[in-house]
GURO-88174 format. One record per residue (C-alpha): y, x, z. Coordinates in steps of 0.1 Angstrom, whole numbers, plus 2048, in hexadecimal, padded with zeros to 3 digits. Each point is the difference from the previous one (the first is absolute). Example, Ala and Ser with C-alpha at 12.3 -4.5 7.8 and 13.67 -1.06 7.14 Angstrom:
7D387B84E 82280E7F9 
This chain:
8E7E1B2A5 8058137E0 7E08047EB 8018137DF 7EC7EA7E7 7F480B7DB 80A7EC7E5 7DF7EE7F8 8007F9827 81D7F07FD 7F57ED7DC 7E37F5814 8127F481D 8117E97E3 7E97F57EA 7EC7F5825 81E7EE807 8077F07DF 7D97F77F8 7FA7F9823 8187F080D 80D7EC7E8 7E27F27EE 7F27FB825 8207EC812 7FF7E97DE 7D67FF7FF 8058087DB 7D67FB801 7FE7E87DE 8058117E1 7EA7EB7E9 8177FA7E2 7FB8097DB 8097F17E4 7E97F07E6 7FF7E57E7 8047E180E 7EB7F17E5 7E4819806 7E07F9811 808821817 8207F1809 7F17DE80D 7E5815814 81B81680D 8127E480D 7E57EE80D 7F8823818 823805807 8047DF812 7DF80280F 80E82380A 8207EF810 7F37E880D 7E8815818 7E17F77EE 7F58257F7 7DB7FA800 8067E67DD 81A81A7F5 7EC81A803 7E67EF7ED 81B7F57E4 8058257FA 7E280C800 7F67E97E3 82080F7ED 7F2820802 7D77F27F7 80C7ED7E0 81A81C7F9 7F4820809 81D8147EB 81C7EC80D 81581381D 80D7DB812 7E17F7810 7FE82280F 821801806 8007E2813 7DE805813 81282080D 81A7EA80E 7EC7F0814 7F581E813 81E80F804 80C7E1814 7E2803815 807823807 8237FA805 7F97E8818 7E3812815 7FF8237F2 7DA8027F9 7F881F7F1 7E77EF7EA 81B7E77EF 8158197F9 7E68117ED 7F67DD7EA 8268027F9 7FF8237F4 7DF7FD7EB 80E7E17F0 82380B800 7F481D7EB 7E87E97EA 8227EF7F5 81681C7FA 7E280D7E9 7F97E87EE 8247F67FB 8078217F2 7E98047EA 8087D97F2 8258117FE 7FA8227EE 7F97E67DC 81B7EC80D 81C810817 8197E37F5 7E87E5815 81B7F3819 7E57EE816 7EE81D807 81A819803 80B7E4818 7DE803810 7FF827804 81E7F7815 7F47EA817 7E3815806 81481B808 8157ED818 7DC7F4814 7F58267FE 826806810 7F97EB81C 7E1808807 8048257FF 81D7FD815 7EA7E781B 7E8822800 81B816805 7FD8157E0 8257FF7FA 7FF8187E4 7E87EA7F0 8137E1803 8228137F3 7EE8077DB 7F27DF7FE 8227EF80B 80F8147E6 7E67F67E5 8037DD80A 8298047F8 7F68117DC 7E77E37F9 8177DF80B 81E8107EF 7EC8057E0 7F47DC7FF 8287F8803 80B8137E7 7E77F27E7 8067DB80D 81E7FA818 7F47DC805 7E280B80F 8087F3827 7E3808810 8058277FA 8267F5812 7EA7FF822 7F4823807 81D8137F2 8177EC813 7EC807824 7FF8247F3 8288037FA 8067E9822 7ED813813 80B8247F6 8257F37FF 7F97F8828 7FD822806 821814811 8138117E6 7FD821815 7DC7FD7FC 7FA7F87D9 8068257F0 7DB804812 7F17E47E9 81980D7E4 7EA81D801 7DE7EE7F8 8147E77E4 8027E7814 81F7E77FF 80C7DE80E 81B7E77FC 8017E181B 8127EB7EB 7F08077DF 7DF7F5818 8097E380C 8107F37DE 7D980D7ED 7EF7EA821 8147E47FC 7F87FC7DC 7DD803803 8067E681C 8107EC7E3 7F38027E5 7DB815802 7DC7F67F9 7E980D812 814810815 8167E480E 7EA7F881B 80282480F 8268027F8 80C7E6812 7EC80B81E 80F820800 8227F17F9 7FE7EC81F 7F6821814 8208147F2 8167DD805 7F4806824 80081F80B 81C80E7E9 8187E37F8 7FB7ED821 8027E37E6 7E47EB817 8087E27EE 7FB80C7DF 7E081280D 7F77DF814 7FD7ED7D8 7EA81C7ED 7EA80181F 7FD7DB80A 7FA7FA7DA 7E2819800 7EC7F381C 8037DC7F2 7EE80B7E4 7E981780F 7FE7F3823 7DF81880C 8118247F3 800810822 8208167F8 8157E57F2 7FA7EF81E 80981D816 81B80B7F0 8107D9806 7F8806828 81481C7FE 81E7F57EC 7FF7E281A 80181581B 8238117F1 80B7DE7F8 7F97F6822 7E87E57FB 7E580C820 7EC7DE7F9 7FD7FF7DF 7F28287FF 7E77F681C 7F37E97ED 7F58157E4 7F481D816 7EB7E880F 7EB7FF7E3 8018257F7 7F480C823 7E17EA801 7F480C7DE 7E181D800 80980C7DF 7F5829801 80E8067DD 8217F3811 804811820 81F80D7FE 8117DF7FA 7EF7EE81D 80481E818 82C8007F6 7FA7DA802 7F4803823 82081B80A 8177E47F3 7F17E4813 80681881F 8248027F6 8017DD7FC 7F87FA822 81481B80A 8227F07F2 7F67DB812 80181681C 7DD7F6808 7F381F809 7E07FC80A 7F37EF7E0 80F81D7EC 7EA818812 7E07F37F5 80A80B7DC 81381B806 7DF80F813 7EE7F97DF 8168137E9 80281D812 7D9803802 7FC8047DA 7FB822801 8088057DA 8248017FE 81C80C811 81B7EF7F0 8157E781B 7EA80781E 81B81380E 8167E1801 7E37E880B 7F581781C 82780380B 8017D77FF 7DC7FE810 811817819 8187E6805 7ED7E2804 7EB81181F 820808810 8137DE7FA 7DC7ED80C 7FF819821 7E28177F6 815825802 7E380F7FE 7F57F57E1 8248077F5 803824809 7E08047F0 80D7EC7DC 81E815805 7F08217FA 7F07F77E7 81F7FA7EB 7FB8217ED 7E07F77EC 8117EE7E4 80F80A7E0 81C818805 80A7F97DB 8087DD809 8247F6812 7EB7E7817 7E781A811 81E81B803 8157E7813 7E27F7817 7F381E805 82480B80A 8047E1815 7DD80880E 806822813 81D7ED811 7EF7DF811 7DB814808 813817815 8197DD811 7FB7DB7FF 8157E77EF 8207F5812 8027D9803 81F8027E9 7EF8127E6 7E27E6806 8187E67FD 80E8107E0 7E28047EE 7FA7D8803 8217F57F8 8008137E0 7E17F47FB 80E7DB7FF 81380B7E2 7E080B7EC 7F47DE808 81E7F07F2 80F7F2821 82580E7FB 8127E8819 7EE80A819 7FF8257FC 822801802 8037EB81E 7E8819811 80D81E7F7 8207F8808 7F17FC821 7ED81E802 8228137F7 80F7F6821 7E181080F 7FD8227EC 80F81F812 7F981B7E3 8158037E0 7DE8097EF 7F77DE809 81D7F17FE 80680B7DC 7E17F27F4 8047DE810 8247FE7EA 7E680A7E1 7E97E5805 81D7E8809 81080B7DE 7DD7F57ED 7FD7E080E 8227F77FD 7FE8097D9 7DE7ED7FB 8197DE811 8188067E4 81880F81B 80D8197E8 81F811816 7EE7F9821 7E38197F2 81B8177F2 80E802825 7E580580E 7F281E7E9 821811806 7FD7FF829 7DB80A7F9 80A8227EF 81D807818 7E580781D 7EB822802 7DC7F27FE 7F2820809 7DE8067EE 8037E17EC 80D8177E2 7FB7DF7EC 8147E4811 8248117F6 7F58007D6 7F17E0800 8207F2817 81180A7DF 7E77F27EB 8037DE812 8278007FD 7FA8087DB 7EE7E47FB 8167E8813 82280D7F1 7EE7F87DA 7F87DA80F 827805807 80D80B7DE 80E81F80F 7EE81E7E8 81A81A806 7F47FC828 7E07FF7F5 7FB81E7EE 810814819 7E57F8819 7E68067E8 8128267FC 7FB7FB826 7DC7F97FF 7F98197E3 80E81D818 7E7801819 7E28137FF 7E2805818 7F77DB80B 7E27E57FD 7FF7F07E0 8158107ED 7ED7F97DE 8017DE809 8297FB807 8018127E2 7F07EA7E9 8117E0816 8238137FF 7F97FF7D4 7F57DD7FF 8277F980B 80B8097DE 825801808 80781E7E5 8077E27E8 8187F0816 
């Protein structure tokens, strides 16, 4: 359907997307850095809070900060740093009364930064302050939907960091928040950017990722934050799991009770496969009572469902599954865990309870790929039940979640000889292609990716472009890049299919322009 839109509709619809989105996937929800003399007794209290702050101890960070601001009532970093703290909390369980201790402190800082800043306007660290503010207030405004709101203080954030830069290009820590800025604009479709054009608003993914990784490197206070986010872009951008694996693995060594770093580990081991290793660390999330935290523990809680789900032990994973979907907060991914919840009734003989799951697939975030796929998946299986070849289907794929590649391929090669649909058919050859690929079998996936996207499957608008995404990926293992790109073409000419932000950003990780 066709739907005139004006353009600060649209801008909105952007800057939602960018803020949102973005910032959210990643859980860009520490921005504690500034930079200060190391030698100063500031500094050392800073640091001390910061770690407390990282290391989930908010109650002794809270109180380090709080002294800042007793024993130096004109400085802006105690504030700055108290306001932090609340703007996680709201971040994590929107309570309209942290987000007002952000503001009120938020707005203490800027103050009394600018004042400090009107006798001395060259003062790197508190330009580089002003900026960090304005990146919280950027967040948080966005959080609250005030998208207007968050556009100004993004863009006063920009002016800030880049001031502090062009005083003192040494000064890493100011690296950090321009480079999310310019990564996360330049993510943005081309066809899309004239709208944040129009508000000054610019981005450059390479230019971010090269500002990250040196604040990764070589920052101060910042480093900690950096190389979490690093490990967030490494995985959900680059793919680059191993790389993301080290940053990650390296954090919650040093701060082993930081709720987030542990999470964001579960997840990178479910993409690498590693079922066990994940449940053990949502073990320890899901049992915690932490209210300032919710949002972590109640994700924590869809994860261990999905876990379950992908040992194909289906009755375990409804347990969680059944407690993420009754936060009634948020809507994102309860689309996707009713549609699996939906699923595990069905598979465990309960249609009933199935139907019911089903049609209920609509009540997540239509924003998200996930809750557009189940809801679309949803209005087919409330209305029929599963076929035992599409039962069968959903476990053997499962087995290559769960790292069991042998045998997923010896079962779906079985279940081939019992398919009768091409729809079917065509995404047993796609799933034989993946585990083939993850066995090193680099021309048995290619085969198979190329018989996958030579069936019709029908509504599955997705299987043909990912079939060429798969025989991308196996013809680069191969050394053929001429074949290569011409299946990424391939891939890149379809429109109107799940996931198509996400085989976009897979089909870029191949880098093959180069080749």
């Amino acid at each position: 359907m066709n739907r005139k839109s004006n353009p600060l509709t649209i801008k909105d619809k952007l800057i939602k997307n960018f803020f949102v989105k973005f910032f959210s996937v990643l859980f860009v929800l520490f921005s504690f850095s500034s930079f200060i003399n190391a030698q100063s007794a500031i500094s050392k209290t800073v640091r001390r809070g910061l770690d407390y702050g990282y290391n989930f101890n908010w109650d002794k960070a809270e109180k380090v900060f709080q002294g800042l601001i007793s024993k130096y009532p004109k400085d802006p970093r105690g504030y700055h740093y108290e306001a932090s703290i609340y703007l996680w909390r709201y971040l994590s369980n929107q309570d309209k009364q942290n987000y007002n201790l952000f503001v009120q402190y938020s707005d203490t800082a800027i103050e009394k930064a600018k004042s400090v800043l009107e006798k001395n306007p060259e003062n790197i660290e508190l330009l580089y302050i002003l900026g960090s503010d304005y990146s919280y207030r950027t967040l948080a405004f966005t959080k609250a939907e005030k998208f207007l709101d968050a556009v100004w203080a993004s863009k006063k954030s920009d002016s800030y960091l880049s001031q502090t830069l062009s005083l003192d290009s040494t000064f890493y820590d100011a690296y950090l928040g321009l480079g999310l800025y310019y990564f996360g604009v330049g993510q943005i479709p081309s066809a899309f950017r004239w709208a944040l054009s129009l508000a000054g608003i610019h981005g450059n993914k390479e230019l971010g990722l090269k500002y990250i990784k040196l604040a990764a490197k070589e920052g101060n206070f910042s480093k900690v934050e950096a190389e979490y986010y690093l490990s967030q872009i490494l995985s959900e951008f680059e793919f680059d799991y191993n790389s993301s694996s080290h940053y990650l693995q390296s954090l919650v060594s040093r701060y082993p009770d930081n709720m987030l770093f542990n999470y964001s580990l579960a997840v990178l081991d479910i993409k690498r496969k590693k079922l066990n290793e994940a449940e053990n660390i949502l073990e320890k999330i899901v049992t915690k009572e932490d209210s300032d935290f919710k949002q972590i523990i109640s994700f924590s809680n869809f994860l261990m469902g999905d876990v379950y789900f992908k040992k194909n032990q289906f009755a375990h994973a409804k347990k969680y599954y059944l407690n993420f979907v009754s936060d009634p907060k948020d809507d994102d991914y309860k689309g996707i865990a009713y549609y699996r919840l939906a699923i595990c009734y069905e598979i465990t003989g309960d249609r009933e309870e199935s139907e019911k799951y089903f049609k209920l697939t609509d009540k997540g975030n239509m924003d998200l790929e996930d809750d557009i796929y189940a809801k679309r998946e949803g209005e087919i299986y409330s209305k029929r039940t599963l076929a035992n070849t599409e039962i069968d289907l959903i476990k053997f794929s499962n087995m290559i979640d769960n790292g069991k590649f042998k045998a997923a391929i010896d079962s779906l090669s079985d279940l081939l000889e019992r398919v009768k649909t091409d729809r079917l058919k065509s995404e047993v050859y796609l799933y034989l292609s993946d585990a083939a690929y993850w066995l090193e079998k680099y021309n048995e996936s290619l085969n198979y990716a190329v018989l996958s996207k030579a069936l019709n499957g029908f509504d599955e608008k997705w299987i043909k472009p990912y079939a060429c995404y798969y025989a991308a990926r196996a013809s680069v293992k191969l050394g053929n890049y001429s074949e290569a790109k011409k299946f990424i073409n391939e891939a890149e000419s379809y429109s109107d299919f799940d996931y198509q932000k996400k085989l976009k950003n897979l089909l870029s990780a191949l880098s093959v322009e180069d080749k």
